[in-house]
N, CA, C and O of each residue as an XYZ file, in Angstrom:
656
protein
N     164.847     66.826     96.205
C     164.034     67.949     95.805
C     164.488     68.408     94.429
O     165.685     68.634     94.252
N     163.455     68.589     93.267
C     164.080     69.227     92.512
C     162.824     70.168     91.810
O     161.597     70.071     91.836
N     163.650     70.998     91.258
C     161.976     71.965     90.216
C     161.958     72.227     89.148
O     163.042     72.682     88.783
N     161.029     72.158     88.188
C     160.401     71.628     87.119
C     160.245     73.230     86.687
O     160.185     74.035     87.616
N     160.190     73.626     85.610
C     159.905     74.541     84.854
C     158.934     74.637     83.971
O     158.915     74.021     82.905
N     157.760     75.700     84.507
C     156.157     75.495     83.708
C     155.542     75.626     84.465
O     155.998     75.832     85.590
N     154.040     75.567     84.199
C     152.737     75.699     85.190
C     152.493     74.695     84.873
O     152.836     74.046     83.884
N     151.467     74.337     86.231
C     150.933     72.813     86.597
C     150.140     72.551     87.765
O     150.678     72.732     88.857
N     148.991     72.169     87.717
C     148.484     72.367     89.113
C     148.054     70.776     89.451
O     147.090     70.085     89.121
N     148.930     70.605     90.053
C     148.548     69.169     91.103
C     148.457     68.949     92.253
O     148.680     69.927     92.965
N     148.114     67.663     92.951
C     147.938     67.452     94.747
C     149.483     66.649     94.431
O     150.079     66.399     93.383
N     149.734     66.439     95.626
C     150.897     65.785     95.955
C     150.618     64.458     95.984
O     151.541     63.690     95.715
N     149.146     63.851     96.350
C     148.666     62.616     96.841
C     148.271     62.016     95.233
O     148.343     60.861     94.812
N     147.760     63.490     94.415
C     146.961     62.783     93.227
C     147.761     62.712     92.371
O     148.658     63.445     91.954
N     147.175     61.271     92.000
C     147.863     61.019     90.027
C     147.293     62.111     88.839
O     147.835     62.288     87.748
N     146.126     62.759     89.306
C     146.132     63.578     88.603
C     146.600     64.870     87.929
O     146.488     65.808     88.718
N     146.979     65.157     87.002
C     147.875     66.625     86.831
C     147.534     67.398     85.229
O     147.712     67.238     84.021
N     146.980     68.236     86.137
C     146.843     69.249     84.579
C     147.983     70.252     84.035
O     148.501     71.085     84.780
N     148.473     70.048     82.123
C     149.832     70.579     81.978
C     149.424     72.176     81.768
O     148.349     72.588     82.205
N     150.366     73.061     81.060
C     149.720     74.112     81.127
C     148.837     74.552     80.267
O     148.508     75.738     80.265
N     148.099     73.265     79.034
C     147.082     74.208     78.434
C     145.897     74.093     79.535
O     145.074     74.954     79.846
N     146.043     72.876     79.993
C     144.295     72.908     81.173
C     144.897     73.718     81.752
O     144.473     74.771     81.274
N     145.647     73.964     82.507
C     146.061     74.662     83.560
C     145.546     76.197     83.242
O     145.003     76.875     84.114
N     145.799     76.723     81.759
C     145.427     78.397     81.665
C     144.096     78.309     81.569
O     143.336     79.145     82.059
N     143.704     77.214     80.885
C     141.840     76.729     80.501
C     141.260     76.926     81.639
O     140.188     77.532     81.623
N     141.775     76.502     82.821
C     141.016     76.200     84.172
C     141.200     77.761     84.563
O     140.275     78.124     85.289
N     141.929     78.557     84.346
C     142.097     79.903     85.290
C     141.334     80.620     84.793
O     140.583     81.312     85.480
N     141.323     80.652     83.030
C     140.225     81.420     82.241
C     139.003     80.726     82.709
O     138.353     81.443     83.470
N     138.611     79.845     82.549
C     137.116     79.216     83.331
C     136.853     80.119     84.734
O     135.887     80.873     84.617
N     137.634     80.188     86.218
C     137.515     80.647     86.650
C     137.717     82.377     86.759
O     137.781     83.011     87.812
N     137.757     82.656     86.066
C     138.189     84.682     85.579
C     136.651     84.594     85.272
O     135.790     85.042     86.029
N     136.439     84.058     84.253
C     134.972     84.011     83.963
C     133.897     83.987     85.074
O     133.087     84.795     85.527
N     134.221     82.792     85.296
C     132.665     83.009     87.010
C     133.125     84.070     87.666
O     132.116     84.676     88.025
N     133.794     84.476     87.923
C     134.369     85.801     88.775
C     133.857     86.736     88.424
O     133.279     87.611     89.069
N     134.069     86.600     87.143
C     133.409     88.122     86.136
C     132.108     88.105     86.075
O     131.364     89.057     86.305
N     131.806     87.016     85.761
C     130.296     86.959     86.066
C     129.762     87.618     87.080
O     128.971     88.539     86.878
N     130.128     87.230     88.310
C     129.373     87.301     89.479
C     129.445     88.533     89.617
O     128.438     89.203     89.845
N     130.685     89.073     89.500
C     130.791     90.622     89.705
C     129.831     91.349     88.751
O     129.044     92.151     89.254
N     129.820     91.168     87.563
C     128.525     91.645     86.818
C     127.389     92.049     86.907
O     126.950     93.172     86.660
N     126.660     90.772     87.413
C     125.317     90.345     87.414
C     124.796     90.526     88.631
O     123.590     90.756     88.720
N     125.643     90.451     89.839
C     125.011     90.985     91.424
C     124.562     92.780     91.497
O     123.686     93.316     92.176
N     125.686     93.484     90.377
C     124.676     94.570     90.972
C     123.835     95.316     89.659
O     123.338     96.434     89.525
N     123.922     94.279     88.890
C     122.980     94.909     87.850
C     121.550     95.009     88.199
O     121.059     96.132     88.094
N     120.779     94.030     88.601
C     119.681     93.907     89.615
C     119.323     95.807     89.958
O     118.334     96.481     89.667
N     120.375     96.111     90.543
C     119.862     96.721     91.785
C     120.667     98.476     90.768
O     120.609     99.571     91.327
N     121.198     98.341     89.581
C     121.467     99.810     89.002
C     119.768    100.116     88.230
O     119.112    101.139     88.031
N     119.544     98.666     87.964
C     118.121     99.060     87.392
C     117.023     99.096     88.082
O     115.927     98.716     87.670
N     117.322     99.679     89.455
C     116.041     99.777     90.093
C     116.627    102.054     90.273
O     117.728    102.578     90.442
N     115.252    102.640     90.120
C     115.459    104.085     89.984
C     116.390    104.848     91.451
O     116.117    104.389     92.560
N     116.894    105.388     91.404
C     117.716    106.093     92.580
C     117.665    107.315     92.890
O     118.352    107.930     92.074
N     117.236    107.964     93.602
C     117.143    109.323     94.292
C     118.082    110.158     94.757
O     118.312    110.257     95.963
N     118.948    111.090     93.504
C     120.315    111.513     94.104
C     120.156    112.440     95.493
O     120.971    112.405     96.415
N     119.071    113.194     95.470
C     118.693    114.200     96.074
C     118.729    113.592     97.790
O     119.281    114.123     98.753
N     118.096    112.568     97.751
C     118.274    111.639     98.947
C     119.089    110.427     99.236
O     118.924    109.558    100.092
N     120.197    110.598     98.138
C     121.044    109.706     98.359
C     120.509    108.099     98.875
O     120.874    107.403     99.822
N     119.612    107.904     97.928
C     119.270    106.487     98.749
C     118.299    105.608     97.074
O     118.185    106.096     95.949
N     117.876    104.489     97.497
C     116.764    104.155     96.491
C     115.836    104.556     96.902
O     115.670    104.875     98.079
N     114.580    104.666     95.526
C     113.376    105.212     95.723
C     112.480    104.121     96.927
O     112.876    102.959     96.831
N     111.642    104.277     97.741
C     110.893    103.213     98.204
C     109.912    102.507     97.246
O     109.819    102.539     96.019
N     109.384    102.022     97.962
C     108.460    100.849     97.674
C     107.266    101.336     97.040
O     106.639    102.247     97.580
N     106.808    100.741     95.759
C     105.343    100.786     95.066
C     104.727    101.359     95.476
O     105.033    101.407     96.667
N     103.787    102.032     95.256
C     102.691    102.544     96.282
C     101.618    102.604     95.248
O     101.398    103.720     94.778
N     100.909    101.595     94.810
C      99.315    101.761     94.037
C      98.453    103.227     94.078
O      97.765    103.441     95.077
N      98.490    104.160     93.068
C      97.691    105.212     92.866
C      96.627    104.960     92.819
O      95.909    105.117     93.807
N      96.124    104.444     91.559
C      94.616    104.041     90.900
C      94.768    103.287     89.824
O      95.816    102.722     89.509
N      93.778    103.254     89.252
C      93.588    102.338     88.432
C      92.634    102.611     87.090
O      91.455    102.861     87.341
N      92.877    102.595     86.241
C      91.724    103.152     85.079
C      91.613    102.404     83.660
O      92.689    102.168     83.111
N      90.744    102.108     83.173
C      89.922    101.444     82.091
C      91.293    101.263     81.037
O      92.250    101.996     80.791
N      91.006    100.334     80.705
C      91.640     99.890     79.529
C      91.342    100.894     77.753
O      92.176    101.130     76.879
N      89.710    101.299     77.802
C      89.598    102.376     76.922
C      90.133    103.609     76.912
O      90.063    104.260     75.870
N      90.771    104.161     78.080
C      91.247    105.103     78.714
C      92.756    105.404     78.520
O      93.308    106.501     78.605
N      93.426    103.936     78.182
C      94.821    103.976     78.019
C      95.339    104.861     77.361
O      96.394    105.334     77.783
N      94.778    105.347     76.156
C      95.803    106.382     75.356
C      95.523    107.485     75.750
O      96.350    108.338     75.427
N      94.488    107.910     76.461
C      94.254    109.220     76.866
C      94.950    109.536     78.096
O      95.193    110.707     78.388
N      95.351    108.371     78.981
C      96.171    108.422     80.548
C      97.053    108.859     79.709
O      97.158    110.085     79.758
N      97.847    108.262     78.827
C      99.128    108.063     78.672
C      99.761    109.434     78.037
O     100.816    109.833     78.531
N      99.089    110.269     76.822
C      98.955    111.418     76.293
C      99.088    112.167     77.616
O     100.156    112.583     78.067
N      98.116    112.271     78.082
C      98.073    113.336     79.305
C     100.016    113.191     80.192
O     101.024    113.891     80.287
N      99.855    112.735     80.340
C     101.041    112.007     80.968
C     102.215    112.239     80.741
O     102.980    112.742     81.564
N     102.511    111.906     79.606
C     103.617    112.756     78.220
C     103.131    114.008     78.096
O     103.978    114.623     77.450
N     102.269    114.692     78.350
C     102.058    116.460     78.255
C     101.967    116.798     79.231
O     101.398    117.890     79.222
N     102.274    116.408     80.420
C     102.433    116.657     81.705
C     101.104    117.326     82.587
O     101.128    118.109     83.536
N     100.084    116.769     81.966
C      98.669    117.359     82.250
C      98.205    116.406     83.716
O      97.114    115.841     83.795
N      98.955    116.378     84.499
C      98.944    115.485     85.540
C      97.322    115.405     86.434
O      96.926    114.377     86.984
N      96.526    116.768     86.411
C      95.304    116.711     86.922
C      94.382    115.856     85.850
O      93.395    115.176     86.132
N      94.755    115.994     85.012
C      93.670    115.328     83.585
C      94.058    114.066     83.722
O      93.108    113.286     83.652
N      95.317    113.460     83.928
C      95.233    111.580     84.207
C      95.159    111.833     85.374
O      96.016    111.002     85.672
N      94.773    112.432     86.721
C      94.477    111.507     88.151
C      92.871    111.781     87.646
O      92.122    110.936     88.134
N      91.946    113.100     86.491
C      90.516    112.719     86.672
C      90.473    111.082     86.117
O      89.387    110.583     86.412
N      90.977    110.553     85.714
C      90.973    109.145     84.310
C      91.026    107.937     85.647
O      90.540    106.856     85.312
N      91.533    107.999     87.041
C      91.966    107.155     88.040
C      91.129    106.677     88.560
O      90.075    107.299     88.426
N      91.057    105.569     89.293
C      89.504    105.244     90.037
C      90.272    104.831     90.955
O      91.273    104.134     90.794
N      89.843    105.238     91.955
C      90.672    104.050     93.538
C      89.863    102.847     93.712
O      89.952    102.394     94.853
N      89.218    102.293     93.046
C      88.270    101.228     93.030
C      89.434    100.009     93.086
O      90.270    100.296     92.230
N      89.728     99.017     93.628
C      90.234     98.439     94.029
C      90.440     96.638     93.663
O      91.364     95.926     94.057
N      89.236     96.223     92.780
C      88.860     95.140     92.102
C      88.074     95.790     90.461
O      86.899     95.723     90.099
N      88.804     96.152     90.038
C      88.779     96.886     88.555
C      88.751     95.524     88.059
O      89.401     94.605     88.557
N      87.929     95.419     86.998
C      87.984     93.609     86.152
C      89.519     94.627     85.130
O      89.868     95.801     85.005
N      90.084     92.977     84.526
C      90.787     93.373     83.661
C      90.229     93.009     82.338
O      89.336     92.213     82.048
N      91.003     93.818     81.570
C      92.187     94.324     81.027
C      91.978     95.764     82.094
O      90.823     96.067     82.392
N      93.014     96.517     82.576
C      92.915     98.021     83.095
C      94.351     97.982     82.727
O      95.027     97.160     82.108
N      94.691     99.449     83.461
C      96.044    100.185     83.837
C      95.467    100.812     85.099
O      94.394    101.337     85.399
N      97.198    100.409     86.031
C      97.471    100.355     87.110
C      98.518    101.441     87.250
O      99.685    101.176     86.964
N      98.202    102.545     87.637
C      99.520    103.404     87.701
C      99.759    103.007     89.327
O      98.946    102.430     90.049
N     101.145    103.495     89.703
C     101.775    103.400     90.863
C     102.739    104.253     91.274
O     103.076    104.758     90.203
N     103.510    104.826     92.236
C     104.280    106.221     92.795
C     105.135    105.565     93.132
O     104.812    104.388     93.296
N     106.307    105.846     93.353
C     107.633    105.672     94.268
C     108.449    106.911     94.594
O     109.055    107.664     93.832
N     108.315    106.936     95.909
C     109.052    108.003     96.426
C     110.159    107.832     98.008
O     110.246    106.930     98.840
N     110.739    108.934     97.889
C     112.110    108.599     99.162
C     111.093    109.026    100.378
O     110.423    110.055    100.459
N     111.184    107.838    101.376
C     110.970    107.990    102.472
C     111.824    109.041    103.288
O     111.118    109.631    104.105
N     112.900    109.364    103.293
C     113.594    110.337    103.970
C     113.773    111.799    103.399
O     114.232    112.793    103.962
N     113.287    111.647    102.148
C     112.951    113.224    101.340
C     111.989    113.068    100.880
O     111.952    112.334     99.893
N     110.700    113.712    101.398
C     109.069    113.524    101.436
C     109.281    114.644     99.694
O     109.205    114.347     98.502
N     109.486    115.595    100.246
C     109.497    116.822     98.775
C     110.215    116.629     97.708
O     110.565    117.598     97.035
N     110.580    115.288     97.346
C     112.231    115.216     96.805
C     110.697    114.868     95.086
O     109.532    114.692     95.441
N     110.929    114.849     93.998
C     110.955    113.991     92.660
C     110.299    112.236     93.259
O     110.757    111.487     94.122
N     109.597    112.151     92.734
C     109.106    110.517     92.703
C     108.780    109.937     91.659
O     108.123    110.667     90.917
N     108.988    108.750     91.211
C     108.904    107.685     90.056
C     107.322    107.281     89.812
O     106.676    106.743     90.711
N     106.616    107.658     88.215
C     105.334    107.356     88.787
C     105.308    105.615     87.577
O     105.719    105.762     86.426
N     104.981    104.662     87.873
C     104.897    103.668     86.733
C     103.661    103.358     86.346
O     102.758    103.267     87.178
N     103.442    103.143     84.942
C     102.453    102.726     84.715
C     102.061    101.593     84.009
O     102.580    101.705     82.898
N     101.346    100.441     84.071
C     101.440     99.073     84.036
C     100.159     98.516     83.270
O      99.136     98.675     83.937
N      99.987     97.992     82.213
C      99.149     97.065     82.014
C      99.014     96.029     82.348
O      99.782     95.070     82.277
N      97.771     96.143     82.845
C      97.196     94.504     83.647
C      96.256     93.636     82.893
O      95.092     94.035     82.855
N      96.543     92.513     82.280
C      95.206     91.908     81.492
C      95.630     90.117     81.910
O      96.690     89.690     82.368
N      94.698     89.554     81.645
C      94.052     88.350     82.037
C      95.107     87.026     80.527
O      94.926     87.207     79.323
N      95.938     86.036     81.002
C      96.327     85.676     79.744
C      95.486     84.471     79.589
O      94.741     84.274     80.549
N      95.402     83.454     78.446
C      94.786     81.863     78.268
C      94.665     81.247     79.617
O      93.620     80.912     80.176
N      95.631     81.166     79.968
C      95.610     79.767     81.561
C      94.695     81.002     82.649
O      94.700     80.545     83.792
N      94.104     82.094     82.605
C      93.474     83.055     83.492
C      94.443     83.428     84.231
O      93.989     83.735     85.333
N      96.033     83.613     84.159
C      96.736     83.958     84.930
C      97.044     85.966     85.057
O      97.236     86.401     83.921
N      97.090     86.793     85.852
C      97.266     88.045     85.373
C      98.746     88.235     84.919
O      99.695     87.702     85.494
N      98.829     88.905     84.022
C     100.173     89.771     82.944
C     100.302     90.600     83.363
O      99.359     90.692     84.149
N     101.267     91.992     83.488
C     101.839     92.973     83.800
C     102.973     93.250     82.810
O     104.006     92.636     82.542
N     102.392     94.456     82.332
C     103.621     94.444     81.173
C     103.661     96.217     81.617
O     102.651     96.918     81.679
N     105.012     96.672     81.878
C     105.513     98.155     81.981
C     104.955     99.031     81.180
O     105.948     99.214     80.475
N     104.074     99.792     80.677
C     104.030    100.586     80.080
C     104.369    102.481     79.875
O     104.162    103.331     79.010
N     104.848    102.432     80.937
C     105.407    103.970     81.052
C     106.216    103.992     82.218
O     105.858    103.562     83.314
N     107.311    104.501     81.958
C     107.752    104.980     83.591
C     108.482    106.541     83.306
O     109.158    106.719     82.292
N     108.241    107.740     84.415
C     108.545    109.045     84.563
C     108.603    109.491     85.505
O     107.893    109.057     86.412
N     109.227    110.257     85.655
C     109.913    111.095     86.760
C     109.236    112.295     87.346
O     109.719    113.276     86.780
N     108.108    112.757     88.447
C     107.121    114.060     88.114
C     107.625    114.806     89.925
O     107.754    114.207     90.992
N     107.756    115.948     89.674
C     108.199    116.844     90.871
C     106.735    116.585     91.572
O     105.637    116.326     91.080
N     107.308    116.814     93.329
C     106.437    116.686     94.315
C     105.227    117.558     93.973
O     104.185    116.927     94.150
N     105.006    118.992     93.475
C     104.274    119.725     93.288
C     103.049    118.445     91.843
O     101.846    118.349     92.089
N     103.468    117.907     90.937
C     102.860    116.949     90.010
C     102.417    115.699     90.788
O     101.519    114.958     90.386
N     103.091    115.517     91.905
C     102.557    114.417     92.618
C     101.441    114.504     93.431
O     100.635    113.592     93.612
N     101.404    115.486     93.864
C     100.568    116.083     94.664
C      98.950    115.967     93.948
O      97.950    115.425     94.420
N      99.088    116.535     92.923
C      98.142    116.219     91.692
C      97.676    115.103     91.286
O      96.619    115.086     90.656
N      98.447    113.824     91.596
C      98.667    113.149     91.573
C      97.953    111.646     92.067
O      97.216    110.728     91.705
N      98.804    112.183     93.207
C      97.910    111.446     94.298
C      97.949    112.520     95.814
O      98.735    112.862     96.697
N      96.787    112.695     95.457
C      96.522    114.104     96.938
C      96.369    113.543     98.069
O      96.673    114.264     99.020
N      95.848    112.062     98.426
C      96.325    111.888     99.799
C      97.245    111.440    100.658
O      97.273    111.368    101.886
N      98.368    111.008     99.387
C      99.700    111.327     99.751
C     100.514    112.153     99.975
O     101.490    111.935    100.694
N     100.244    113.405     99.333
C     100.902    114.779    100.098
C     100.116    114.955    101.186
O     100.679    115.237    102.244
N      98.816    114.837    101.155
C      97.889    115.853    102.715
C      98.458    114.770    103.681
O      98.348    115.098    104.863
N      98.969    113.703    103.488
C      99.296    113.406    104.476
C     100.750    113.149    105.114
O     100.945    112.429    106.093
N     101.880    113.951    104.303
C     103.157    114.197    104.459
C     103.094    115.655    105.098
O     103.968    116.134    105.821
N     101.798    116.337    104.671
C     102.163    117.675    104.900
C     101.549    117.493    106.483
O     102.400    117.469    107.373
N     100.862    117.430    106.675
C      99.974    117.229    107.977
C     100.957    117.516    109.331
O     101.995    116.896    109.100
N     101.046    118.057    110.382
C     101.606    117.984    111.197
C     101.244    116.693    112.286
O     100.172    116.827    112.878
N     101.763    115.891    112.490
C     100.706    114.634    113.715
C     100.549    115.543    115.287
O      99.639    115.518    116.117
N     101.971    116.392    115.256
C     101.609    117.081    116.951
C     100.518    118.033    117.019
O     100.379    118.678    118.059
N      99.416    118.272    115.665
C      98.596    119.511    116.237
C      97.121    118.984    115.742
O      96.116    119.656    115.975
């Protein structure tokens, strides 16, 4: 038995042996994927919006309406001036809108009905191969009382009692 002084990572069986520059090369290689992974798994999910109030993420999409592509700067104005009844008149619930349109959409906490909800708003248009595009065009933050305004048969029907 005897021992060698240095780093070195070998099998006992293999002729192979890395001295210590592979040897730090190989650990930095692996620090790296490590770091990586740790990175990139929860970045995903910091950029999706979060609901401190309900301690949870916002739920799932929920399609408002939908309104004309001529209409865009006037949704969007309204929107930024917080004139929230003046973009739901601009909305159509029409459901097969041809494109080019805008698609607004709500997100809100299922376990805090009254809490703040995420409203997004999306351009939809048609590209060369006829495939549809979606490109983000607004996203904001509007209290339940603006949502309501919003989209009204989503509150009348949070508020609703089912036992009466």
């Amino acid at each position: 038995m005897s021992a060698k002084e240095g780093t070195s990572i070998s099998r006992g069986s293999s002729k192979l042996k890395l001295n210590d520059t592979f040897t730090y090369l190989l650990w930095l290689i692996e620090l790296g994927i490590v770091g990586f992974l740790a990175a990139s798994i929860p970045f995903k999910a910091a950029s999706e919006p979060f609901n401190e109030e309900a301690n949870d993420w916002y739920g799932e999409l929920k399609w408002v309406g939908s309104a004309t592509e001529e209409s865009r700067n006037e949704l969007i104005r309204l929107l930024n001036m917080d004139d929230i009844a003046g973009a739901s008149a601009l909305l159509s619930n029409q459901t097969d809108m041809p494109t080019p349109r805008i698609d607004v959409y709500s997100q809100s906490s299922v376990g805090v009905p009254f809490s703040d909800s995420v409203i997004k708003v999306n351009y939809v248009s048609t590209n060369a191969k006829k495939q549809l595009e979606v490109k983000e065009i607004l996203t904001g933050l509007v209290s339940e009382a603006q949502r309501s305004q919003l989209v009204p048969q989503i509150s009348a029907s949070i508020t609703e009692d089912p036992e009466s």
